[in-house]
C-alpha positions as CSV (number, residue, x, y, z in Angstrom):
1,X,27.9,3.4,-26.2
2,X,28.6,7.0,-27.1
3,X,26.3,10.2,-27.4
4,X,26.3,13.5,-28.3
5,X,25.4,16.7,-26.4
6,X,23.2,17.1,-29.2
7,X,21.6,13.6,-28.9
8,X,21.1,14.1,-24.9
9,X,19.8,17.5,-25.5
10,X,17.3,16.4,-28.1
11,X,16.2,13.6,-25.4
12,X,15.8,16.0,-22.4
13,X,14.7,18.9,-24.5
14,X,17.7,21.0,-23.1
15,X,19.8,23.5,-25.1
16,X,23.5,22.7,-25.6
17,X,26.2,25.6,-25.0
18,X,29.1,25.0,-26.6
19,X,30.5,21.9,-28.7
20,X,27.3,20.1,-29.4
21,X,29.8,17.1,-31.1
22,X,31.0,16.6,-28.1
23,X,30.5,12.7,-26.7
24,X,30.1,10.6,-23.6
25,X,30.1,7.5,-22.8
26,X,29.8,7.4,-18.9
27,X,29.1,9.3,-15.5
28,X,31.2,11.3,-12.9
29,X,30.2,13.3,-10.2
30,X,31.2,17.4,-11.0
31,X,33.7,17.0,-8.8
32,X,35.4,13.7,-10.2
33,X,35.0,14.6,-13.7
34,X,36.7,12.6,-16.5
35,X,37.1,13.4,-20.4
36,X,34.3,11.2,-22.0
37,X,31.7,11.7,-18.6
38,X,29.0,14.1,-17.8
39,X,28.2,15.3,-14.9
40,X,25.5,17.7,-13.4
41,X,25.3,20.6,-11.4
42,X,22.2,21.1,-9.2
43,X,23.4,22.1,-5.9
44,X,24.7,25.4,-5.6
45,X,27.0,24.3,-3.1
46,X,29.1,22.8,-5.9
47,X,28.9,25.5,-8.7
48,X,32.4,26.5,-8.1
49,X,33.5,22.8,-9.6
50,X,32.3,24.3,-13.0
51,X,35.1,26.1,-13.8
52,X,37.3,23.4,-13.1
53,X,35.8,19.9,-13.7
54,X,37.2,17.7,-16.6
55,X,33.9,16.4,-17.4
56,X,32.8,16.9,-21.5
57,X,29.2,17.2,-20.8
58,X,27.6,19.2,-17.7
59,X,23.9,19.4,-17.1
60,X,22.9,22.5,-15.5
61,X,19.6,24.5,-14.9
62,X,18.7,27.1,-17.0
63,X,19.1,30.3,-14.4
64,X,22.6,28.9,-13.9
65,X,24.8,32.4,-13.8
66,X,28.8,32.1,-14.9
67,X,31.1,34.4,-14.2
68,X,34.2,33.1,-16.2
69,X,34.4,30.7,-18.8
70,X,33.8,26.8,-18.5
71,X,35.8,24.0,-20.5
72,X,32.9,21.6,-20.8
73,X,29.9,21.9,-23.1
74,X,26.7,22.9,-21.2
75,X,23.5,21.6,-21.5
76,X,20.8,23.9,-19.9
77,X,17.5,22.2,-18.4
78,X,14.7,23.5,-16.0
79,X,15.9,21.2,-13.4
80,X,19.3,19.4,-14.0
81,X,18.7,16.3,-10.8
82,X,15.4,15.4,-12.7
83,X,17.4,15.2,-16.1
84,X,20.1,13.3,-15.1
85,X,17.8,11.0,-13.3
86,X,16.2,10.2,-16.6
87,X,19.6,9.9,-18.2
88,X,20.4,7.2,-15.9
89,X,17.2,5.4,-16.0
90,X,18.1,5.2,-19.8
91,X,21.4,3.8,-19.4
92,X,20.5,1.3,-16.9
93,X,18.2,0.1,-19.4
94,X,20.4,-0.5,-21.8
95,X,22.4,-3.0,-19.5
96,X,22.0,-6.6,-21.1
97,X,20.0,-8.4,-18.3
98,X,19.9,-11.7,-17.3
99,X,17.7,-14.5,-18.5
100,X,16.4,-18.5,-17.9
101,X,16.2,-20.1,-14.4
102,X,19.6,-21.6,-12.9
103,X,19.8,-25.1,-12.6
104,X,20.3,-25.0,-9.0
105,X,17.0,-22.5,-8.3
106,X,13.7,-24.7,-7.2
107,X,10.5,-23.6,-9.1
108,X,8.1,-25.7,-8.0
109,X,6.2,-27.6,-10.5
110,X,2.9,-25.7,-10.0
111,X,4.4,-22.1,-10.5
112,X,4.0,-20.6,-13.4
113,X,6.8,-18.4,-14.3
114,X,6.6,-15.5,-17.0
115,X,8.5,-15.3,-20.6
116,X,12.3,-14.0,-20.3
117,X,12.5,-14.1,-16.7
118,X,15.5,-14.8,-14.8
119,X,15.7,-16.6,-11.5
120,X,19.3,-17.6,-9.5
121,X,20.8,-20.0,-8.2
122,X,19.3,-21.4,-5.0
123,X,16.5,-19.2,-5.1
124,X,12.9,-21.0,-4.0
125,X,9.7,-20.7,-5.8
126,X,6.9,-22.2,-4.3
127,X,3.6,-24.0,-4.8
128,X,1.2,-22.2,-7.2
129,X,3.3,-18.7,-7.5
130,X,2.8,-16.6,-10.7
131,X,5.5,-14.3,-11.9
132,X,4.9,-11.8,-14.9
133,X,7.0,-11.0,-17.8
134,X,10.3,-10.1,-17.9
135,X,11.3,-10.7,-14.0
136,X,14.4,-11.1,-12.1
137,X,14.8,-12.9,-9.3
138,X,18.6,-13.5,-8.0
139,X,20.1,-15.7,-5.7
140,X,19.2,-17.2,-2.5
141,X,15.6,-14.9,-2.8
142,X,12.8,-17.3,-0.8
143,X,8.8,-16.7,-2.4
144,X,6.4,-18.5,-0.6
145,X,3.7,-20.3,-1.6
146,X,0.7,-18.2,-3.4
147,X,2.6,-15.4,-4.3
148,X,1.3,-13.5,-7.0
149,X,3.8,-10.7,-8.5
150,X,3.4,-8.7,-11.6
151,X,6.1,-7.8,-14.6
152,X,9.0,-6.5,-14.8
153,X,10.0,-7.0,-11.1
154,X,13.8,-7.0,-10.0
155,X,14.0,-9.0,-6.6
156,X,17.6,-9.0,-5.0
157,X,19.6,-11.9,-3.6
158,X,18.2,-13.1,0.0
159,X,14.5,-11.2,-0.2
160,X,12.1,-13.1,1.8
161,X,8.3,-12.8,0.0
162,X,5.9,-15.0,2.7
163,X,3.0,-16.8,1.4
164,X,0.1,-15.5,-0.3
165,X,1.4,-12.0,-0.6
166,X,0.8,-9.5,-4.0
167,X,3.3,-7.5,-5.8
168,X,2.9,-5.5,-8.6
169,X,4.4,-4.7,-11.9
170,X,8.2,-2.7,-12.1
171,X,8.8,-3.9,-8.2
172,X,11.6,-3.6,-7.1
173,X,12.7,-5.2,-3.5
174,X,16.5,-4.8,-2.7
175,X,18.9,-7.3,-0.4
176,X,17.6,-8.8,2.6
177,X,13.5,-7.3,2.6
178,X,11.6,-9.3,4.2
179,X,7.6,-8.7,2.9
180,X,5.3,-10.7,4.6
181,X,6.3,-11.4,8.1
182,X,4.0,-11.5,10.8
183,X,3.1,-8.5,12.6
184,X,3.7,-8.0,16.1
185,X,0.2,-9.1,17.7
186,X,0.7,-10.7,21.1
187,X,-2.2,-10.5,23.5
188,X,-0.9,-10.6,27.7
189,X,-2.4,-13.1,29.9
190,X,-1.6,-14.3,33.7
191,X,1.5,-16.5,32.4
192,X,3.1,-14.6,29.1
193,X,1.3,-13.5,26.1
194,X,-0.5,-15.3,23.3
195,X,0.3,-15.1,20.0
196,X,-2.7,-13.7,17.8
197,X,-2.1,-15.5,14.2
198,X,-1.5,-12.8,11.7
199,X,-3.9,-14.3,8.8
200,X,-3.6,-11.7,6.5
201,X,-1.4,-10.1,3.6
202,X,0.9,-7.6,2.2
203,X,0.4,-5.7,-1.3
204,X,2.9,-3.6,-2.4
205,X,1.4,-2.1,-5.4
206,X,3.0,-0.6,-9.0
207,X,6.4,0.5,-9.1
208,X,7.2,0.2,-5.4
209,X,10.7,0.2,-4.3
210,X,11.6,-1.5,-0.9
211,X,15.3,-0.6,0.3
212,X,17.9,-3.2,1.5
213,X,16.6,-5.0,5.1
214,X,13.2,-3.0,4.8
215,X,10.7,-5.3,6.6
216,X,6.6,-4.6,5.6
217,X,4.8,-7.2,8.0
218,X,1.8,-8.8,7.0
219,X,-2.2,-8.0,8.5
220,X,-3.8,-9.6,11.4
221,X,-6.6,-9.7,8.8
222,X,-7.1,-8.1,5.4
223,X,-3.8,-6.9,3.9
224,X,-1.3,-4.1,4.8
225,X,-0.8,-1.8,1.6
226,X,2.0,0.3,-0.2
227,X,0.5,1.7,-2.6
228,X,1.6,2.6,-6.1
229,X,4.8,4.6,-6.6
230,X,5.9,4.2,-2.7
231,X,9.5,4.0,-2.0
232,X,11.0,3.1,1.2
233,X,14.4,3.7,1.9
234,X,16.9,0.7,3.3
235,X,16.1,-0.3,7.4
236,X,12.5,0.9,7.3
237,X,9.7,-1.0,9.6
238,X,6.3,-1.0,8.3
239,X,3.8,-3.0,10.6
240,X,0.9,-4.6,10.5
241,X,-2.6,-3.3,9.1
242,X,-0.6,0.1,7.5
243,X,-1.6,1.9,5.1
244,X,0.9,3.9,3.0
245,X,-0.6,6.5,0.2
246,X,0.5,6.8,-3.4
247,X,4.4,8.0,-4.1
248,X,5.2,8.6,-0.3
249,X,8.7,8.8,0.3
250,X,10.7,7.6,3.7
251,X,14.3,7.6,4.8
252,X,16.4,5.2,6.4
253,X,14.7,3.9,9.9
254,X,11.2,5.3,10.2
255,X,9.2,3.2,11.9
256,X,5.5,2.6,11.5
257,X,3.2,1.4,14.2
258,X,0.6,-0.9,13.5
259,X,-3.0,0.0,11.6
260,X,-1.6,3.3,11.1
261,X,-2.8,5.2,7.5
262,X,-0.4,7.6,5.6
263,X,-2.0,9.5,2.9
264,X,-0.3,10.6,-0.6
265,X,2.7,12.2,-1.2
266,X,4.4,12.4,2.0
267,X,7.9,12.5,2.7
268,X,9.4,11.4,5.5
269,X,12.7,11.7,6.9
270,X,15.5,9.3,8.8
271,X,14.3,8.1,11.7
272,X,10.8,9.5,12.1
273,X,8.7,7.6,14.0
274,X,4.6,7.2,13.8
275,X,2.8,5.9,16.7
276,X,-0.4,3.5,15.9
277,X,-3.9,3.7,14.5
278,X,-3.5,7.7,13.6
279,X,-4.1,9.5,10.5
280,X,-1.3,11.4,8.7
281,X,-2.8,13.5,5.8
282,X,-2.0,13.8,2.2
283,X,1.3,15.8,1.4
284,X,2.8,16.2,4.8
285,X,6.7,16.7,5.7
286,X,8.6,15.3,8.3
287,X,12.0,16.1,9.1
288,X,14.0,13.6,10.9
289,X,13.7,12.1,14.1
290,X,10.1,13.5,14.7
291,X,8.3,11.4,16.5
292,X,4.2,11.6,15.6
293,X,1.7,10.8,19.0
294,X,-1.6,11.6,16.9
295,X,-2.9,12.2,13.6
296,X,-2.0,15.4,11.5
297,X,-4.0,16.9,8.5
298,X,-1.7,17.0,5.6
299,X,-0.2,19.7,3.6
300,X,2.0,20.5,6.3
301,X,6.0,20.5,7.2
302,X,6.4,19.7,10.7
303,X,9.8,18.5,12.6
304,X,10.4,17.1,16.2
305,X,8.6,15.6,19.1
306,X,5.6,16.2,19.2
307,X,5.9,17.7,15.7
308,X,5.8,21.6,15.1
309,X,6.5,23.9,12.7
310,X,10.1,24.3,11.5
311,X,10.4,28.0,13.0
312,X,8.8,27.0,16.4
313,X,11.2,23.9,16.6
314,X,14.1,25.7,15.6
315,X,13.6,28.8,18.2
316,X,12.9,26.0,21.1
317,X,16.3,24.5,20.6
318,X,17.7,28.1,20.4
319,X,15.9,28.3,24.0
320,X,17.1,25.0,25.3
321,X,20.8,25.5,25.0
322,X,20.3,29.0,27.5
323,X,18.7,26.6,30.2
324,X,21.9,26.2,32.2
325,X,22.5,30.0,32.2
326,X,18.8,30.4,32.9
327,X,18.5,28.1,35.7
328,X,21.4,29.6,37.7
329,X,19.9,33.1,36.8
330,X,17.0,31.5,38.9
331,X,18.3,30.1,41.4
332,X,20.8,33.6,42.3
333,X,16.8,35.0,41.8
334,X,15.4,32.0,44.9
335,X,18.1,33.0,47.0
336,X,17.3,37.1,47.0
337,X,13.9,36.5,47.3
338,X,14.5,34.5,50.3
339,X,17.1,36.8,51.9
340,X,13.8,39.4,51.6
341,X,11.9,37.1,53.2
342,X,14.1,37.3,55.9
Protein backbone atom coordinates (compact mmCIF):
# COMPACT_ATOMS: atom_id res chain seq x y z
CA UNK A 1 0.00 0.00 0.00
CA UNK A 2 1.03 3.50 -0.86
CA UNK A 3 0.27 6.97 0.84
CA UNK A 4 0.81 10.33 0.50
CA UNK A 5 2.53 13.02 2.58
CA UNK A 6 -0.70 14.52 2.33
CA UNK A 7 -2.67 11.42 3.46
CA UNK A 8 -0.09 10.90 6.65
CA UNK A 9 -0.26 14.45 7.32
CA UNK A 10 -4.04 14.63 7.43
CA UNK A 11 -3.80 11.37 9.79
CA UNK A 12 -1.21 12.94 12.34
CA UNK A 13 -2.40 16.38 11.89
CA UNK A 14 1.10 17.47 10.79
CA UNK A 15 2.00 20.03 8.07
CA UNK A 16 3.83 18.78 4.89
CA UNK A 17 6.97 20.87 3.53
CA UNK A 18 7.55 20.30 0.26
CA UNK A 19 5.95 17.72 -2.36
CA UNK A 20 2.84 16.73 -0.59
CA UNK A 21 2.34 13.89 -3.73
CA UNK A 22 4.97 12.45 -2.66
CA UNK A 23 4.38 8.48 -1.64
CA UNK A 24 5.63 5.67 0.64
CA UNK A 25 5.11 2.48 0.96
CA UNK A 26 7.56 1.38 3.85
CA UNK A 27 10.01 2.36 6.78
CA UNK A 28 13.80 3.17 7.05
CA UNK A 29 15.63 4.43 9.78
CA UNK A 30 17.07 8.33 8.72
CA UNK A 31 20.10 6.92 8.35
CA UNK A 32 19.21 3.84 5.94
CA UNK A 33 16.82 5.84 3.93
CA UNK A 34 15.39 4.43 0.65
CA UNK A 35 13.25 6.22 -2.17
CA UNK A 36 9.62 5.03 -1.32
CA UNK A 37 10.34 4.97 2.89
CA UNK A 38 9.91 7.55 5.60
CA UNK A 39 11.81 8.01 8.15
CA UNK A 40 11.84 10.33 11.39
CA UNK A 41 13.97 12.49 13.07
CA UNK A 42 13.66 12.88 16.85
CA UNK A 43 16.94 12.67 18.25
CA UNK A 44 19.15 15.45 17.67
CA UNK A 45 22.02 13.39 17.64
CA UNK A 46 20.94 12.33 14.09
CA UNK A 47 19.76 15.72 12.51
CA UNK A 48 22.81 15.87 10.45
CA UNK A 49 21.33 12.62 8.37
CA UNK A 50 18.65 15.19 6.98
CA UNK A 51 20.59 16.65 4.56
CA UNK A 52 21.58 13.50 3.21
CA UNK A 53 19.02 10.65 3.71
CA UNK A 54 17.26 9.13 0.55
CA UNK A 55 14.19 8.71 2.41
CA UNK A 56 10.78 10.52 0.49
CA UNK A 57 9.02 11.23 3.56
CA UNK A 58 10.72 12.59 7.02
CA UNK A 59 8.79 13.20 10.16
CA UNK A 60 10.22 15.83 12.19
CA UNK A 61 9.13 18.21 15.14
CA UNK A 62 7.95 21.41 14.51
CA UNK A 63 11.00 23.55 16.20
CA UNK A 64 13.24 21.54 13.88
CA UNK A 65 15.85 24.41 12.56
CA UNK A 66 17.59 23.76 8.84
CA UNK A 67 20.38 25.32 7.75
CA UNK A 68 20.61 24.12 4.11
CA UNK A 69 18.11 22.50 2.02
CA UNK A 70 16.70 18.82 2.41
CA UNK A 71 15.78 16.42 -0.59
CA UNK A 72 12.90 14.75 1.18
CA UNK A 73 9.41 16.19 1.89
CA UNK A 74 8.95 17.21 5.53
CA UNK A 75 6.27 16.62 7.64
CA UNK A 76 6.33 18.75 10.85
CA UNK A 77 4.59 17.31 14.13
CA UNK A 78 4.84 18.33 17.97
CA UNK A 79 6.65 15.25 18.64
CA UNK A 80 7.88 13.12 15.64
CA UNK A 81 8.71 9.44 18.00
CA UNK A 82 4.96 9.73 19.07
CA UNK A 83 3.92 10.11 15.34
CA UNK A 84 5.69 7.59 13.91
CA UNK A 85 4.69 5.23 16.62
CA UNK A 86 1.16 5.71 15.59
CA UNK A 87 2.18 5.31 11.94
CA UNK A 88 3.41 1.97 12.72
CA UNK A 89 0.59 0.82 14.88
CA UNK A 90 -1.44 1.55 11.71
CA UNK A 91 0.50 -0.37 9.43
CA UNK A 92 0.85 -3.37 11.65
CA UNK A 93 -2.71 -3.38 11.55
CA UNK A 94 -3.14 -3.60 8.21
CA UNK A 95 -1.07 -6.98 8.24
CA UNK A 96 -3.62 -9.88 7.18
CA UNK A 97 -3.60 -12.00 10.40
CA UNK A 98 -4.06 -15.43 10.97
CA UNK A 99 -7.16 -17.31 11.60
CA UNK A 100 -8.92 -21.06 12.73
CA UNK A 101 -7.19 -23.50 15.09
CA UNK A 102 -4.40 -25.89 13.56
CA UNK A 103 -5.25 -29.38 13.33
CA UNK A 104 -2.40 -30.38 15.35
CA UNK A 105 -3.29 -27.64 18.49
CA UNK A 106 -5.40 -29.46 21.51
CA UNK A 107 -8.47 -27.31 22.63
CA UNK A 108 -9.87 -29.19 24.99
CA UNK A 109 -13.50 -29.94 24.59
CA UNK A 110 -14.65 -27.69 27.47
CA UNK A 111 -12.87 -24.46 26.23
CA UNK A 112 -14.66 -22.07 24.70
CA UNK A 113 -12.71 -20.30 22.24
CA UNK A 114 -13.74 -16.73 20.70
CA UNK A 115 -14.90 -15.92 16.90
CA UNK A 116 -11.77 -15.38 14.43
CA UNK A 117 -9.21 -16.51 16.63
CA UNK A 118 -6.21 -18.22 15.66
CA UNK A 119 -4.41 -20.91 17.60
CA UNK A 120 -1.02 -23.01 16.24
CA UNK A 121 0.12 -25.99 15.90
CA UNK A 122 0.85 -27.91 18.99
CA UNK A 123 -0.38 -25.27 21.19
CA UNK A 124 -2.51 -26.65 24.44
CA UNK A 125 -5.77 -25.34 25.66
CA UNK A 126 -7.07 -26.69 28.63
CA UNK A 127 -10.17 -27.66 30.59
CA UNK A 128 -12.78 -24.89 30.85
CA UNK A 129 -10.45 -21.90 29.33
CA UNK A 130 -12.28 -18.89 27.73
CA UNK A 131 -10.60 -16.89 25.07
CA UNK A 132 -12.22 -13.56 23.56
CA UNK A 133 -12.54 -12.32 20.12
CA UNK A 134 -10.18 -12.03 17.75
CA UNK A 135 -7.11 -13.86 19.56
CA UNK A 136 -3.91 -15.34 18.55
CA UNK A 137 -2.30 -17.89 19.96
CA UNK A 138 0.87 -19.45 18.09
CA UNK A 139 2.73 -22.49 18.32
CA UNK A 140 3.81 -24.59 21.07
CA UNK A 141 2.05 -21.76 23.66
CA UNK A 142 0.78 -24.11 26.99
CA UNK A 143 -2.74 -22.34 28.85
CA UNK A 144 -3.67 -24.13 31.72
CA UNK A 145 -6.68 -25.11 32.90
CA UNK A 146 -9.21 -22.11 34.02
CA UNK A 147 -7.67 -19.54 32.17
CA UNK A 148 -9.73 -16.79 31.50
CA UNK A 149 -8.22 -14.07 28.77
CA UNK A 150 -9.92 -11.30 27.13
CA UNK A 151 -9.94 -10.04 23.16
CA UNK A 152 -7.76 -9.30 20.97
CA UNK A 153 -4.77 -10.91 22.70
CA UNK A 154 -1.47 -11.92 20.69
CA UNK A 155 0.34 -14.82 22.69
CA UNK A 156 3.80 -15.87 21.12
CA UNK A 157 5.11 -19.43 20.38
CA UNK A 158 6.24 -21.28 23.71
CA UNK A 159 4.32 -18.80 26.44
CA UNK A 160 3.44 -20.70 29.47
CA UNK A 161 -0.15 -19.27 31.13
CA UNK A 162 -0.56 -21.67 34.47
CA UNK A 163 -3.90 -22.48 35.70
CA UNK A 164 -6.56 -20.26 36.69
CA UNK A 165 -4.79 -17.12 35.78
CA UNK A 166 -6.70 -13.68 34.14
CA UNK A 167 -5.70 -11.77 31.18
CA UNK A 168 -7.20 -9.04 29.75
CA UNK A 169 -8.20 -7.58 26.48
CA UNK A 170 -5.22 -6.32 23.65
CA UNK A 171 -2.56 -8.67 25.80
CA UNK A 172 0.15 -9.16 24.43
CA UNK A 173 2.80 -11.91 25.96
CA UNK A 174 5.95 -12.36 23.77
CA UNK A 175 8.27 -15.83 23.35
CA UNK A 176 9.06 -17.85 26.25
CA UNK A 177 6.83 -15.75 29.37
CA UNK A 178 6.02 -17.70 31.64
CA UNK A 179 2.67 -16.06 33.81
CA UNK A 180 1.68 -18.05 36.54
CA UNK A 181 4.56 -19.82 38.04
CA UNK A 182 4.83 -20.29 41.63
CA UNK A 183 6.42 -17.78 43.68
CA UNK A 184 9.36 -18.46 45.60
CA UNK A 185 7.92 -19.31 49.19
CA UNK A 186 9.97 -21.84 51.03
CA UNK A 187 9.80 -21.88 54.73
CA UNK A 188 13.44 -23.38 56.66
CA UNK A 189 13.14 -26.10 59.07
CA UNK A 190 15.94 -28.38 60.96
CA UNK A 191 16.33 -30.70 57.65
CA UNK A 192 15.81 -28.22 54.41
CA UNK A 193 12.88 -26.02 53.78
CA UNK A 194 9.22 -26.60 53.13
CA UNK A 195 7.52 -25.65 50.30
CA UNK A 196 4.54 -23.24 51.15
CA UNK A 197 1.90 -23.97 48.13
CA UNK A 198 1.44 -20.79 46.13
CA UNK A 199 -2.62 -21.02 45.92
CA UNK A 200 -3.16 -18.00 44.33
CA UNK A 201 -3.12 -16.09 40.80
CA UNK A 202 -1.81 -13.73 38.37
CA UNK A 203 -3.88 -10.80 36.45
CA UNK A 204 -2.38 -8.95 34.01
CA UNK A 205 -4.87 -6.44 33.23
CA UNK A 206 -5.87 -4.32 29.69
CA UNK A 207 -3.32 -3.81 27.16
CA UNK A 208 -0.35 -5.29 29.08
CA UNK A 209 2.70 -6.17 27.31
CA UNK A 210 5.08 -8.91 28.79
CA UNK A 211 8.55 -9.03 26.90
CA UNK A 212 10.21 -12.30 25.63
CA UNK A 213 11.30 -14.76 28.90
CA UNK A 214 9.52 -12.25 31.33
CA UNK A 215 8.34 -14.44 34.24
CA UNK A 216 5.23 -12.76 36.61
CA UNK A 217 4.87 -15.67 39.42
CA UNK A 218 1.68 -16.30 40.80
CA UNK A 219 0.37 -15.34 44.82
CA UNK A 220 0.78 -17.35 47.88
CA UNK A 221 -2.86 -16.23 48.23
CA UNK A 222 -5.04 -13.65 46.38
CA UNK A 223 -3.45 -12.64 43.01
CA UNK A 224 -0.32 -10.72 41.95
CA UNK A 225 -1.47 -7.78 39.53
CA UNK A 226 -0.13 -5.81 36.42
CA UNK A 227 -2.34 -3.51 35.98
CA UNK A 228 -3.73 -1.89 32.85
CA UNK A 229 -1.33 -0.35 30.29
CA UNK A 230 1.92 -2.02 32.11
CA UNK A 231 4.75 -3.05 29.91
CA UNK A 232 7.57 -5.08 30.95
CA UNK A 233 10.49 -5.32 28.95
CA UNK A 234 12.06 -8.98 27.86
CA UNK A 235 14.06 -10.90 31.17
CA UNK A 236 11.99 -9.13 33.80
CA UNK A 237 11.13 -11.06 37.30
CA UNK A 238 8.09 -10.13 38.90
CA UNK A 239 7.34 -12.19 42.16
CA UNK A 240 4.85 -13.14 44.18
CA UNK A 241 2.03 -10.93 45.77
CA UNK A 242 3.32 -7.67 43.45
CA UNK A 243 1.61 -5.04 42.71
CA UNK A 244 2.47 -3.03 39.59
CA UNK A 245 0.42 0.48 39.01
CA UNK A 246 -1.23 1.52 35.76
CA UNK A 247 1.25 2.17 32.56
CA UNK A 248 4.53 1.52 34.56
CA UNK A 249 7.35 1.00 32.39
CA UNK A 250 10.53 -1.47 33.11
CA UNK A 251 13.68 -2.36 31.25
CA UNK A 252 15.34 -5.50 30.59
CA UNK A 253 16.24 -7.43 34.14
CA UNK A 254 14.58 -5.55 37.02
CA UNK A 255 13.72 -7.62 39.47
CA UNK A 256 10.86 -7.51 41.92
CA UNK A 257 10.80 -8.92 45.34
CA UNK A 258 7.92 -10.45 46.55
CA UNK A 259 4.52 -8.42 48.04
CA UNK A 260 6.20 -5.43 46.93
CA UNK A 261 3.57 -2.40 45.40
CA UNK A 262 4.58 -0.01 42.54
CA UNK A 263 2.27 2.79 42.06
CA UNK A 264 1.40 4.44 38.46
CA UNK A 265 3.47 5.66 35.98
CA UNK A 266 6.87 4.59 36.93
CA UNK A 267 9.61 3.97 34.86
CA UNK A 268 12.19 1.86 35.54
CA UNK A 269 15.36 1.20 34.09
CA UNK A 270 17.74 -2.08 33.17
CA UNK A 271 18.48 -3.89 35.89
CA UNK A 272 17.00 -2.02 38.80
CA UNK A 273 16.34 -3.97 41.53
CA UNK A 274 13.38 -3.63 44.37
CA UNK A 275 13.72 -5.38 47.64
CA UNK A 276 10.36 -6.81 49.22
CA UNK A 277 7.10 -5.59 50.91
CA UNK A 278 8.04 -1.68 50.28
CA UNK A 279 6.16 0.99 48.70
CA UNK A 280 7.31 2.80 45.57
CA UNK A 281 5.16 5.89 44.85
CA UNK A 282 3.28 7.01 41.87
CA UNK A 283 5.50 8.50 39.03
CA UNK A 284 8.93 7.70 40.26
CA UNK A 285 12.26 7.27 37.97
CA UNK A 286 14.85 4.86 38.25
CA UNK A 287 17.86 4.82 36.34
CA UNK A 288 19.60 1.63 35.87
CA UNK A 289 21.10 -0.65 38.17
CA UNK A 290 19.54 1.13 41.36
CA UNK A 291 19.02 -1.07 43.77
CA UNK A 292 15.71 0.08 46.17
CA UNK A 293 16.17 -1.20 50.22
CA UNK A 294 12.80 0.74 51.29
CA UNK A 295 9.92 2.44 50.09
CA UNK A 296 10.13 5.96 48.25
CA UNK A 297 7.29 8.54 47.76
CA UNK A 298 6.74 9.00 44.13
CA UNK A 299 7.26 11.87 41.84
CA UNK A 300 10.80 11.52 42.13
CA UNK A 301 14.06 10.54 39.78
CA UNK A 302 16.48 8.70 41.76
CA UNK A 303 19.55 6.47 40.44
CA UNK A 304 21.97 4.05 42.37
CA UNK A 305 22.34 2.08 45.54
CA UNK A 306 20.60 3.17 47.91
CA UNK A 307 18.91 5.54 45.41
CA UNK A 308 19.68 9.45 45.26
CA UNK A 309 19.28 12.11 43.31
CA UNK A 310 20.90 12.27 39.88
CA UNK A 311 23.32 15.21 40.96
CA UNK A 312 24.28 13.66 44.32
CA UNK A 313 24.98 10.17 42.52
CA UNK A 314 26.77 11.71 39.76
CA UNK A 315 29.21 13.97 42.16
CA UNK A 316 29.81 10.68 44.40
CA UNK A 317 31.23 8.77 41.45
CA UNK A 318 33.22 11.93 40.54
CA UNK A 319 34.55 11.51 44.34
CA UNK A 320 35.13 7.76 44.07
CA UNK A 321 37.52 7.65 41.20
CA UNK A 322 40.05 10.42 43.44
CA UNK A 323 40.06 7.62 46.35
CA UNK A 324 43.39 6.11 45.31
CA UNK A 325 44.99 9.66 45.07
CA UNK A 326 43.21 10.44 48.25
CA UNK A 327 44.20 7.59 50.31
CA UNK A 328 47.92 7.87 49.57
CA UNK A 329 47.45 11.68 50.23
CA UNK A 330 46.47 10.17 53.74
CA UNK A 331 48.62 7.82 54.37
CA UNK A 332 51.98 10.50 53.37
CA UNK A 333 49.46 12.60 56.09
CA UNK A 334 49.73 9.24 58.93
CA UNK A 335 53.25 9.05 58.46
CA UNK A 336 54.02 13.04 59.30
CA UNK A 337 51.80 12.99 62.05
CA UNK A 338 53.61 10.18 63.48
CA UNK A 339 57.15 11.45 62.80
CA UNK A 340 55.65 14.59 65.18
CA UNK A 341 54.72 12.30 67.50
CA UNK A 342 58.10 11.33 67.75
Amino acid sequence: MEFSARQIADFIQGKVEGDENATVHTFAKIEEGTPGAISFLSNPKYTHYIYTTESSIVLVNEDLELNQPVKATLIRVKNAYECVAKLLQLYQSAQPKKKGIHPQAFVSPTAKVGNDCYIGAFAYIGDNVQIGDNTQIYPHTVVEDGVNMGNGCLIYPNVTIYKDCRIGNNVTIHAGSVIGADGFGFAPNTEGYDKIPQIGIVILEDDVEIGANTCVDRSTMGATIVHKGVKLDNLVQIAHNVEVGENTVMSAQTGVAGSTKIGKWCMFGGQVGLAGHITIGDKTFLGAQSGVPSSLKGNETLIGTPPTSPQAYFKSIALTRKLPDIYKQLNELQKQVDELKK
